[in-house]
N, CA, C and O of each residue as an XYZ file, in Angstrom:
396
protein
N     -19.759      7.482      9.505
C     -19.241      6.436     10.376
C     -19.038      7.052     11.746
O     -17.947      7.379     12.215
N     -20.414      7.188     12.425
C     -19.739      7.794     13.599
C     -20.485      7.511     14.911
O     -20.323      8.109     15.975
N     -21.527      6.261     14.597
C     -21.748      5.878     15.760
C     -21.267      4.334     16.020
O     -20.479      3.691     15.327
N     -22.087      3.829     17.439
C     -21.448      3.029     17.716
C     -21.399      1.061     17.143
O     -20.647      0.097     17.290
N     -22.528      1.333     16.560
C     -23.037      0.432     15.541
C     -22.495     -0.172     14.268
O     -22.434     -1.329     13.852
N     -22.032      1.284     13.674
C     -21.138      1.200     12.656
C     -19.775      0.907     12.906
O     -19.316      0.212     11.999
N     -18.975      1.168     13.772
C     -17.821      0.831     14.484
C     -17.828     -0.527     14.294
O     -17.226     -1.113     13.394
N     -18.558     -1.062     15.202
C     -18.614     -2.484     15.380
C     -19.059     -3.469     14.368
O     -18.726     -4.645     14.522
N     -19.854     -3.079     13.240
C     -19.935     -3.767     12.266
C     -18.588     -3.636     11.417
O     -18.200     -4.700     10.933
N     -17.837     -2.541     11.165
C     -16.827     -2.393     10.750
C     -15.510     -3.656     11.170
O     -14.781     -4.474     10.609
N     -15.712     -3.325     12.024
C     -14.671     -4.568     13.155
C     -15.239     -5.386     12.921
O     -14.340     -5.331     12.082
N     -16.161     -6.592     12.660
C     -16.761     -7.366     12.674
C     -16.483     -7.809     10.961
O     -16.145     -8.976     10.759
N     -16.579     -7.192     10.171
C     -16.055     -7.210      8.978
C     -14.307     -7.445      8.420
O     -13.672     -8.177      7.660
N     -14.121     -6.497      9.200
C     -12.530     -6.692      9.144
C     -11.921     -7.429     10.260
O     -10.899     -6.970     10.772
N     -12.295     -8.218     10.571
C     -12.277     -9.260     11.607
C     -11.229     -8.734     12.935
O     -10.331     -9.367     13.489
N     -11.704     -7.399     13.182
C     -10.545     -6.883     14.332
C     -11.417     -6.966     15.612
O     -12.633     -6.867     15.776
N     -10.295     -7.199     16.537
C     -11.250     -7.068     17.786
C     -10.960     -6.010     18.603
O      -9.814     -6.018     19.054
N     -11.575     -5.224     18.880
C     -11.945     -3.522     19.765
C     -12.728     -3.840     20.672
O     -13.875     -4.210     20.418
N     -12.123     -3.732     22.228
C     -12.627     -3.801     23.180
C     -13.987     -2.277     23.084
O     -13.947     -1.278     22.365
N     -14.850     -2.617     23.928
C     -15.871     -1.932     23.912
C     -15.416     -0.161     24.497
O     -15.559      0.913     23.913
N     -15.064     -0.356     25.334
C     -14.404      0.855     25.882
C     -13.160      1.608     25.063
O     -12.587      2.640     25.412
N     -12.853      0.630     23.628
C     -12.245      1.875     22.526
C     -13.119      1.863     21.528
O     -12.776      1.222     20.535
N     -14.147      2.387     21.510
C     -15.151      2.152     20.348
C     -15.457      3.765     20.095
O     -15.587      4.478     19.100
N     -15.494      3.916     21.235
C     -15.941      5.645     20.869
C     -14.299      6.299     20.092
O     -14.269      6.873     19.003
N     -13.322      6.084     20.787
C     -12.001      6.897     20.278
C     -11.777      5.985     18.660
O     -11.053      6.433     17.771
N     -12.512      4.733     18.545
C     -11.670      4.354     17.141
C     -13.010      5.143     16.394
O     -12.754      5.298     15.200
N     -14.196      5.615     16.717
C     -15.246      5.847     15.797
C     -14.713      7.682     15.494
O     -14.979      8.361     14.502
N     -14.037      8.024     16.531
C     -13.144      9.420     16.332
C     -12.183      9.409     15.642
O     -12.066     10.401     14.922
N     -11.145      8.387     15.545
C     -10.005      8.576     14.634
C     -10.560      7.779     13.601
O      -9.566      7.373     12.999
N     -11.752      7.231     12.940
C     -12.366      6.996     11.541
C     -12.744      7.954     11.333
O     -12.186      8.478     10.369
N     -13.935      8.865     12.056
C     -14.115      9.885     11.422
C     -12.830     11.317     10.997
O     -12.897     12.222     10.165
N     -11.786     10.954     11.982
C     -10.255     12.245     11.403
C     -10.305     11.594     10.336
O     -10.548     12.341      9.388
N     -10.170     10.403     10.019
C      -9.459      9.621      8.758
C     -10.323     10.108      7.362
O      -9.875     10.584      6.319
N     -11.525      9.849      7.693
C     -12.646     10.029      7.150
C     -12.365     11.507      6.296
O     -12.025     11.461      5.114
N     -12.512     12.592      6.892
C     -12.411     14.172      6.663
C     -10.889     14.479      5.822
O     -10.701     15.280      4.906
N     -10.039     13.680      6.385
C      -8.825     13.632      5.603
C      -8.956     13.289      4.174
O      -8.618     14.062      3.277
N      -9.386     12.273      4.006
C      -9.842     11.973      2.465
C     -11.270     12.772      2.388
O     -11.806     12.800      1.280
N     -11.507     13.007      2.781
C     -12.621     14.399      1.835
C     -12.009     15.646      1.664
O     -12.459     16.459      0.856
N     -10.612     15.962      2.639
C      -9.856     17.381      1.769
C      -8.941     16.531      0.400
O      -8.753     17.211     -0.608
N      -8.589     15.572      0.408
C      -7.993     15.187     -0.728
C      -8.965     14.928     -1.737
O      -8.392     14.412     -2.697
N     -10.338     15.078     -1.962
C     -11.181     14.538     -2.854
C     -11.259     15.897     -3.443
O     -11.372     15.966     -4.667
N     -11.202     17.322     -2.531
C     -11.328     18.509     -2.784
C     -10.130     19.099     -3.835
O     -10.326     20.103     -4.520
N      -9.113     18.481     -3.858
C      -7.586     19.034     -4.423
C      -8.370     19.486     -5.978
O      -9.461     19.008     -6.287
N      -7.991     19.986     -6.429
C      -7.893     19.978     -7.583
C      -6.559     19.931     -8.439
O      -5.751     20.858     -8.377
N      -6.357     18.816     -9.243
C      -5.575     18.660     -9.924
C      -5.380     18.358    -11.285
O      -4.478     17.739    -11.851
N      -6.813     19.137    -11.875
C      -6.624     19.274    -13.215
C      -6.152     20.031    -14.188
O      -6.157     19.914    -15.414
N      -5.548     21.202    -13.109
C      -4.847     22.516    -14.026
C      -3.081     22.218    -13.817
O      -2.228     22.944    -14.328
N      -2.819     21.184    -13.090
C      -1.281     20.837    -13.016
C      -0.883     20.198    -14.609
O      -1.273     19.223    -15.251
N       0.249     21.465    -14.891
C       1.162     21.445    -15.866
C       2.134     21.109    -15.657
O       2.893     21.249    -16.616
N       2.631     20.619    -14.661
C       3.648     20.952    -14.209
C       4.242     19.258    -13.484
O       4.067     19.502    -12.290
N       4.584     18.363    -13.512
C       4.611     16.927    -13.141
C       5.215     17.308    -11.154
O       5.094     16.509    -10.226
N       5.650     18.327    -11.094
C       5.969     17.854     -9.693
C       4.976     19.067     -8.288
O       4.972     19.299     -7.079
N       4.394     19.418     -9.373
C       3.095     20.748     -8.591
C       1.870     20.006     -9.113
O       1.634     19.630    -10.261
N       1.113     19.878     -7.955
C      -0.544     19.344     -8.212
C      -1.145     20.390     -7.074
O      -0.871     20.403     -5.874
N      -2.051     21.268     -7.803
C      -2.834     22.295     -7.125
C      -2.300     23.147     -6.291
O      -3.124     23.489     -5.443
N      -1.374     23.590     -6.177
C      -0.522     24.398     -5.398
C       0.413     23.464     -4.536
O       1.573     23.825     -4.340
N       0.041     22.514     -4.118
C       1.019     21.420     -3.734
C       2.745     20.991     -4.513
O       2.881     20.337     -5.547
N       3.483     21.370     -3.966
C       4.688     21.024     -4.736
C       5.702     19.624     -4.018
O       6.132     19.566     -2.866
N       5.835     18.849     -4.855
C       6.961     17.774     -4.630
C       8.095     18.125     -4.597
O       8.713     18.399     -5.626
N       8.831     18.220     -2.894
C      10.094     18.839     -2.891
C      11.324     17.326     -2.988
O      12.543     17.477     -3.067
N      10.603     15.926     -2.955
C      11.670     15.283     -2.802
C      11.407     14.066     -3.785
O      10.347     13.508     -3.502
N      12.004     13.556     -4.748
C      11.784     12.248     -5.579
C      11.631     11.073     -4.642
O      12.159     10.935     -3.539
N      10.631     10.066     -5.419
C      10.705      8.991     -4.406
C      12.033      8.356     -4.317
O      12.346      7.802     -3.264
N      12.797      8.379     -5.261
C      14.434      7.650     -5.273
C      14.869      8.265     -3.948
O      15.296      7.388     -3.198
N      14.907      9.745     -3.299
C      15.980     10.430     -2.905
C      15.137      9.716     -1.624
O      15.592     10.022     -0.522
N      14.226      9.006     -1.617
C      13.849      8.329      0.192
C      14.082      7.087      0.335
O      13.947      6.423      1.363
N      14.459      6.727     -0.754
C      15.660      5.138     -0.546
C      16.060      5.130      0.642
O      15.862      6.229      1.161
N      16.665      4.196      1.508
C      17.435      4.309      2.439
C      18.789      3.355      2.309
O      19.835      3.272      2.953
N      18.172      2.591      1.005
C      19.586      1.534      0.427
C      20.206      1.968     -0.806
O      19.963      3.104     -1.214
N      21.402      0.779     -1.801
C      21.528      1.372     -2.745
C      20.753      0.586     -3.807
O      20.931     -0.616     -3.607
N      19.901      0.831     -4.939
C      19.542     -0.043     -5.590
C      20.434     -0.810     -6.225
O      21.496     -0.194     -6.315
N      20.483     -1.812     -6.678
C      20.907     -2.819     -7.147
C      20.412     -3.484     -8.367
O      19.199     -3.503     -8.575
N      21.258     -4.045     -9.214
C      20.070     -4.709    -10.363
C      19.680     -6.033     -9.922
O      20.259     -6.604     -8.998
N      18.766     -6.504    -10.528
C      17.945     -7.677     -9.997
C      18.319     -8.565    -11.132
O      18.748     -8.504    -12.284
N      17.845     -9.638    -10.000
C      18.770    -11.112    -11.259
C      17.650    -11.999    -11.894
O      16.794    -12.607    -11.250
N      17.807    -11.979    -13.483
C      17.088    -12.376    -13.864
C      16.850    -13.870    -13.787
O      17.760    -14.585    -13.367
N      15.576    -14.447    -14.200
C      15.073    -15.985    -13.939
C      16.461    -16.794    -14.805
O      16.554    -17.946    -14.381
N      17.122    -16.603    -15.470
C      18.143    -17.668    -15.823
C      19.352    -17.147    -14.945
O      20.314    -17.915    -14.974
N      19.494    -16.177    -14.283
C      20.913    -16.055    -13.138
C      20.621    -16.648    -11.896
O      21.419    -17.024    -11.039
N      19.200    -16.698    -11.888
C      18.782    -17.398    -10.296
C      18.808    -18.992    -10.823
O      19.413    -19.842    -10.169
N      18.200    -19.272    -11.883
C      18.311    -21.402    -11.961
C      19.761    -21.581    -12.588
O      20.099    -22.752    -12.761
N      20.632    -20.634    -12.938
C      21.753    -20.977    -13.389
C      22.773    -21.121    -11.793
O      23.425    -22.127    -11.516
N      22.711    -20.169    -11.126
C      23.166    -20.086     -9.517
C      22.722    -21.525     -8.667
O      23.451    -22.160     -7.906
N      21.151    -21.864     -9.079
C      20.551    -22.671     -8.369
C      20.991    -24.154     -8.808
O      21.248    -24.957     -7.910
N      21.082    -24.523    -10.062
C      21.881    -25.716    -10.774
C      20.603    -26.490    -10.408
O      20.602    -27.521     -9.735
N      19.439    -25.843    -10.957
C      18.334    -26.892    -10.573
C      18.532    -28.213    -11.528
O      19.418    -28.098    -12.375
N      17.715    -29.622    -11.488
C      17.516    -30.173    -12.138
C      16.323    -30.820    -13.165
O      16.436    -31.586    -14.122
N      15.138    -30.183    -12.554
C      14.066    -30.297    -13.118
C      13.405    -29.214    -13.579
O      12.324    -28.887    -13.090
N      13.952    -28.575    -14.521
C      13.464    -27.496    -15.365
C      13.201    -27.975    -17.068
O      13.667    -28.792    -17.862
N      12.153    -26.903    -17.037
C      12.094    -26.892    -19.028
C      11.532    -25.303    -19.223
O      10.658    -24.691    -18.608
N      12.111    -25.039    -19.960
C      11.570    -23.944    -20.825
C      11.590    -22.658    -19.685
O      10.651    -21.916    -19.399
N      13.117    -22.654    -19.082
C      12.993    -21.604    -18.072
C      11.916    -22.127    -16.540
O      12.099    -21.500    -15.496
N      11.416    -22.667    -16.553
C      10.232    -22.941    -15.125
C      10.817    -24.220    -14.447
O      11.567    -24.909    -15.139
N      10.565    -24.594    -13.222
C      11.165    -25.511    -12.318
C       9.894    -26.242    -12.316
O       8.817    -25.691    -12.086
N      10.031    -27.469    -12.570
C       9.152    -28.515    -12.286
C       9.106    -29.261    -11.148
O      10.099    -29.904    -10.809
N       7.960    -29.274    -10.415
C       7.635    -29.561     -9.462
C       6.747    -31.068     -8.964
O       6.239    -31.430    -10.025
N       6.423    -31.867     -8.112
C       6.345    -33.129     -8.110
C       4.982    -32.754     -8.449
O       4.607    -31.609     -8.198
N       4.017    -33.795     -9.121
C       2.805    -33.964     -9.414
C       2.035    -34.361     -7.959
O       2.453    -35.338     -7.339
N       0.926    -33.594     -7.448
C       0.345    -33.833     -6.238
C      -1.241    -34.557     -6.730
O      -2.053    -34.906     -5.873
């Protein structure tokens, strides 16, 4: 992906619009993008024993510990229509007008 042809069919596909005069710098940061996922295709991670080491790579932080809220439990479908006091329900589901 690195000329100017391909750029623009790209955009043209993904329905973005790129003025002509950023065509060369977006066909440069596809191709960084590009090379980035070809060192990750390189990893090897079939000798990881280990759940938080993949190929010498180590996970220093759980995804929980990047929360930035507190979790909460979530309310199930009869605490939300019981809260809601709907009137047109059956069998747990809200019935809706016939269109």
């Amino acid at each position: 992906m690195s000329n100017e042809i391909e750029v623009k069919k790209l955009c043209e596909l993904s329905k973005l619009e790129i003025p002509d005069e950023m065509i060369l710098e977006t066909s440069n940061k596809i191709r960084e993008v590009m090379s980035l996922f070809h060192k990750l295709d390189e990893l090897d991670i079939s000798s990881a024993d280990d759940t938080d080491s993949y190929g010498g790579l180590r996970i220093e932080k759980s995804l929980d510990s990047l929360r930035g809220d507190v979790p909460r439990r979530s309310f199930s479908v009869t605490d939300s229509v019981a809260k809601l006091k709907l009137l047109n329900t059956r069998n747990g589901f809200v019935l809706g007008p016939r269109i």
